[in-house]
N, C-alpha and C positions, 0 to 999 in steps of 0.2 A: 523744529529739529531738521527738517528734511531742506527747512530752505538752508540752514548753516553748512549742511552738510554739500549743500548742489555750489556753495561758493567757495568751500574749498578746493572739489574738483576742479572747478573751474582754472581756481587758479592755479591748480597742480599744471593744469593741462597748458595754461596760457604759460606757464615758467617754461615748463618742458618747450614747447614748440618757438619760442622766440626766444630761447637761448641760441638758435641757430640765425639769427636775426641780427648779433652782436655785433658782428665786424661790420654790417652794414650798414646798422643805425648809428654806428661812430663817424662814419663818412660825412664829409658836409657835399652840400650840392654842388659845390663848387668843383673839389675833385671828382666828383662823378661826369661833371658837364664836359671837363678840359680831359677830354681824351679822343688820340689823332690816328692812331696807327690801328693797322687792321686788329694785331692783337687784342688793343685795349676795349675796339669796338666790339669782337667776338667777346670779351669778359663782359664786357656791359652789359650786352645783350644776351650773355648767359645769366648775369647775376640777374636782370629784369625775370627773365623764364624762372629762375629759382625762387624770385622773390613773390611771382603770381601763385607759385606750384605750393610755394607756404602760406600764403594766405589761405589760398585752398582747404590748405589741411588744420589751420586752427581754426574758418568757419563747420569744417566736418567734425574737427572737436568737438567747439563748443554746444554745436548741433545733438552730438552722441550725448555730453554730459548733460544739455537740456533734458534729453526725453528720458535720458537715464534717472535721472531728478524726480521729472513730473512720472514716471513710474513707479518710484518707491513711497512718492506721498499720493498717488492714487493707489495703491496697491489696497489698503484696508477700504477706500472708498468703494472700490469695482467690489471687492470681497461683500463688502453689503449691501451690496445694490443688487446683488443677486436674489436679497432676500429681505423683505420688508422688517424693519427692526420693532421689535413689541413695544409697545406705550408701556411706561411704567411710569406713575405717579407715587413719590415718597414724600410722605408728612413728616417735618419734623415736630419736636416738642417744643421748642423755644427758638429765639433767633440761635443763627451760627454762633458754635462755640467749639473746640477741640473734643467733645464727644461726639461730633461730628461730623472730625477729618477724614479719617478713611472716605466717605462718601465723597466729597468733596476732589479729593484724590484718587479716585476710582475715576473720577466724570473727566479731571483736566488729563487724564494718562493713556484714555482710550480705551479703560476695561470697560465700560459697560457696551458702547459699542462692537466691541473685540465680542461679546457676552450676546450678543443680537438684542441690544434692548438699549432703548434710547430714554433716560429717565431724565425725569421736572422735577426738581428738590421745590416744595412750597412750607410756608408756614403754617401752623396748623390754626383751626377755628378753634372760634373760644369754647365749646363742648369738647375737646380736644381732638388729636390724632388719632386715635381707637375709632372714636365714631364717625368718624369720615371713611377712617380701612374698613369700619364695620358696613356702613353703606355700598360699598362699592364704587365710590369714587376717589378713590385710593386703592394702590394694591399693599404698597408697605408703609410705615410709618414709627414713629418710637413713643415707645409708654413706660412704664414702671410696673413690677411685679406689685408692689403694696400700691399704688394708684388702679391700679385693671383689678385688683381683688376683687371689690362690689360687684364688678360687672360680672365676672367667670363664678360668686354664688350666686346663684339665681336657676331658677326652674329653664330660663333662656337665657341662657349666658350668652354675653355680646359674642358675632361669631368672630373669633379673632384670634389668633394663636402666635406666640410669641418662636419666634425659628431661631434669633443668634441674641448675646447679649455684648452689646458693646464695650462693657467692660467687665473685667472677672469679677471683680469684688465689690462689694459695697464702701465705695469710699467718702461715706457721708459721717458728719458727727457733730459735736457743738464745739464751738468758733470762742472764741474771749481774751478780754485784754490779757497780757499777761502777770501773773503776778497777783493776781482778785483769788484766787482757790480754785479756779474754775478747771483745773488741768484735770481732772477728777468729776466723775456726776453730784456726787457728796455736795460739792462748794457749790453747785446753782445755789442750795438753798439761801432765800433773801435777797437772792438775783432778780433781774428783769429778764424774761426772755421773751425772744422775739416769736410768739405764735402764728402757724398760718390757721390754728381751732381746729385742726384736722383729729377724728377720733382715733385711728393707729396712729399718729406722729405725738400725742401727748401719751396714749400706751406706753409707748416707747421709751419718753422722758421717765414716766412714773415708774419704770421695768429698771430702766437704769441706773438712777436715784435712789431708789427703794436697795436695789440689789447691795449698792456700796454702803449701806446706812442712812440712808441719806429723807429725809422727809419732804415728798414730795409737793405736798400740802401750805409749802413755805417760800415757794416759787411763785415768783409774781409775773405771771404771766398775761402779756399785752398783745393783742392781735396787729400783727402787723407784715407785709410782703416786703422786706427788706430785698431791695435789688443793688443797693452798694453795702456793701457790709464794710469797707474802711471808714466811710463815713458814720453809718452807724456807729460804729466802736468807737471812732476816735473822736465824735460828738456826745458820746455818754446817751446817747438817745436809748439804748439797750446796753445788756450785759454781755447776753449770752445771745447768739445764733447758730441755726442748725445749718451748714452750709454743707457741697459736695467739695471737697477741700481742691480736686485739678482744677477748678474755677476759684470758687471766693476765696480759699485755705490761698491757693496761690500769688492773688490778687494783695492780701495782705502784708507777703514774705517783699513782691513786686516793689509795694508803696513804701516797706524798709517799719510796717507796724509789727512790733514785738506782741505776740499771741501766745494763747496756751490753747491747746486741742486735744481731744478725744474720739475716738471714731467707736462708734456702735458696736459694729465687729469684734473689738476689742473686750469688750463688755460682756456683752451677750452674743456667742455665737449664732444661735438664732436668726438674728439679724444681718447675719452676712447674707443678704437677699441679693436677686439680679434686679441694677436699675442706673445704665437705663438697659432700656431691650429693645430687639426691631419686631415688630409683628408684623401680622398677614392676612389679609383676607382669606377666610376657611375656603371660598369658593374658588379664587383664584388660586390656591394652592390644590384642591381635588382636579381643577379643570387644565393649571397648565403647572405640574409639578417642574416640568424640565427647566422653564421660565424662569422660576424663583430657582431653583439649583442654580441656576447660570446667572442669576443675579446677585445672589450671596457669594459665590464663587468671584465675583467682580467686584464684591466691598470687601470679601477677607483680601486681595490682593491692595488694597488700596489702605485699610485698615495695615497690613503689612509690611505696607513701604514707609505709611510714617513711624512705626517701631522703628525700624532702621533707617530713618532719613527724620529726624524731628523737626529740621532746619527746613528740607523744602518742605515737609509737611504743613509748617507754620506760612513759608511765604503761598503754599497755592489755598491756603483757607483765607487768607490776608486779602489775596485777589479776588477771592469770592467775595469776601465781605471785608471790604475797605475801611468800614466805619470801626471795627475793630482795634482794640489798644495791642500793636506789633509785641509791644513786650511783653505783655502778658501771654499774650498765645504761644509766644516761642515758649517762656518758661514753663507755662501749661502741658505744651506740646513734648515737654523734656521730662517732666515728669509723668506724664501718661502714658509714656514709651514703655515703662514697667509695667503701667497699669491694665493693657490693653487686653493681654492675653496673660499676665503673670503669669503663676507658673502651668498652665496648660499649656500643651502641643497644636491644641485647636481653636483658631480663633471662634469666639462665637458661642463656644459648648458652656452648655446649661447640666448643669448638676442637677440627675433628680431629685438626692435627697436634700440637699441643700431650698433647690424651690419647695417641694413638698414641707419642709421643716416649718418651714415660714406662715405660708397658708395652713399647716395644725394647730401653728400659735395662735393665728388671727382668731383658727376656730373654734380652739383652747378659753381663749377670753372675750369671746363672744362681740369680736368687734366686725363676723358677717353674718348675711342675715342666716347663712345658713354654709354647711361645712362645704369647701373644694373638693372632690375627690382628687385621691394621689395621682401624681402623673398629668393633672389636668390643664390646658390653658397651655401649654411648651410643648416643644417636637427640634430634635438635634437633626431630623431628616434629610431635612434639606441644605445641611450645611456641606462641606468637598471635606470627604476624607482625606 
């Protein structure tokens, strides 16, 4: 920006100062050379002196608008050189995807620097994100409220605590051709679906199925990590998948495949859970609260600007990660603009009762080894009023 902006001065400056230049850049040599009388020699040699005296003054120009230049794009440089910027290390949960603009758009805009914190986006290890922030070699990272359950019952619950959730609502549900029954939980039954064997995520199905009439018992379910879901459906290889619909739900609408969808939410309130979510090192947040304040304060701004800007939001995630399908992430990035903050005022805010709802179901039917207390595992603290 600062270099576009140093060539326009410039060339404000160069127009201004050699429009006085006009009449005697139309001269050719020739009438400059054939001149006899004292007059023309006085003009000559006046117009020489004016033409040193302007040179002069467009190299003191373009001098002023250099360091005027290299002044506004060292400005945030020298601002933090005054002060060493904090290492922040953030795990994500999967390669880059649009739940992960904001961050992305935080880093290419300046906030996190602006924020005195110089953060490494990495992939996470295969025991995932949590256990890396839980370690200490991470400070932030992303996880799920129904994936971190196990960890947060336990007599030592991972030390981890979840601060903002990157998007308000639960926008996961099951994915199918269209036109099979499946628009409804009812119609799996006789289906294939695509299982990851996870104990709350078949909960879940049985919760939803059951609730409509539906016999859960009649669902053929087949293990499997579907990572294209057009292809899945449009090979018959599955019936039904559970997908987060601003990626696969989208990915489908993308490739022009006719779908029927359901979203959990819809069904059972209950299940309107936070996920994904950023967690936090518990140490790093007792020992340097102001840190992570100024670091969420740096992704809600970035988080921010793709709600109102979906278009560069898509091109600077594109630039992070090239290997990306352009079209989908813009259409992603166009529907997540709603989805980001829906209708809260606060990016980031965590519903007590809503988390709290969630983990009484888990420990309602007995799928942790033992019950979450209320309020547990979340903190809105650290977010910018």
């Amino acid at each position: 920006r600062c270099v576009h902006d140093t060539g326009a001065k410039i060339l404000c400056i160069c127009q201004d100062v050699c429009g006085y230049f006009s009449d005697f850049c139309n001269q050719s040599a020739f009438d400059v050379a054939c001149v006899n009388t004292s007059e023309e020699m006085y003009a000559l040699g006046e117009m020489k002196r004016r033409i040193k005296m302007k040179k002069k003054i467009v190299a003191l120009a373009l001098a002023v608008a250099t360091v005027c230049s290299v002044t506004a794009c060292g400005e945030r440089k020298e601002k933090q050189e005054g002060k060493e910027l904090e290492k922040i290390t953030f795990v994500l949960d999967w390669t880059p995807n649009t739940n992960h603009t904001g961050l992305y758009v935080a880093e290419e805009k300046g906030y996190f620097e602006d924020a005195g914190v110089d953060v490494e986006i990495v992939q996470p290890p295969e025991d995932g994100a949590s256990a890396l922030v839980a370690s200490g070699k991470a400070q932030f990272g992303i996880d799920f409220q129904d994936s971190i359950a196990p960890a947060f019952a336990s007599d030592d619950p991972l030390p981890v605590t979840a601060v903002a959730t990157l998007i308000q609502h639960n926008t996961s549900g099951i994915i199918s051709r269209k036109g099979e029954g499946m628009d409804r939980p009812k119609g799996m039954e006789g289906k294939t679906y695509a299982t990851w064997d996870m104990e709350v995520e078949k909960a879940m199905i049985k919760n939803v199925v059951e609730s409509d009439g539906g016999d859960y018992g009649k669902i053929n379910m087949i293990p499997s990590n579907v990572t294209d879901e057009v292809t899945a459906l449009k090979s018959k290889q599955v019936d039904a998948i559970w997908v987060y619909y601003a990626w696969g739900g989208i990915a489908t609408e993308v490739k022009n495949l006719p779908t029927d969808y359901f979203a959990f939410k819809d069904i059972n309130p209950v299940f309107d859970y936070y996920t994904p979510v950023i967690v936090a090192n518990n140490d790093f947040l007792e020992e340097k609260p102001d840190t992570a304040k100024a670091f969420l304060s740096a992704v809600k701004k970035g988080y921010e600007d793709a709600i109102a800007d979906p278009k560069e939001a898509a091109d600077i995630l594109c630039e992070a990660a090239p290997e990306l399908d352009k079209e989908l992430v813009l259409a992603s990035q166009e529907w997540l603009a709603d989805q980001y903050k829906a209708e809260v005022e606060q990016w980031g805010y965590i519903d007590p009762a809503r988390w709290d709802a969630f983990y009484k179901w888990l420990g309602d039917n007995e799928l942790i080894e033992q019950e979450i207390p209320a309020g547990f595992g979340f903190s809105n603290d650290y977010l910018e009023k």
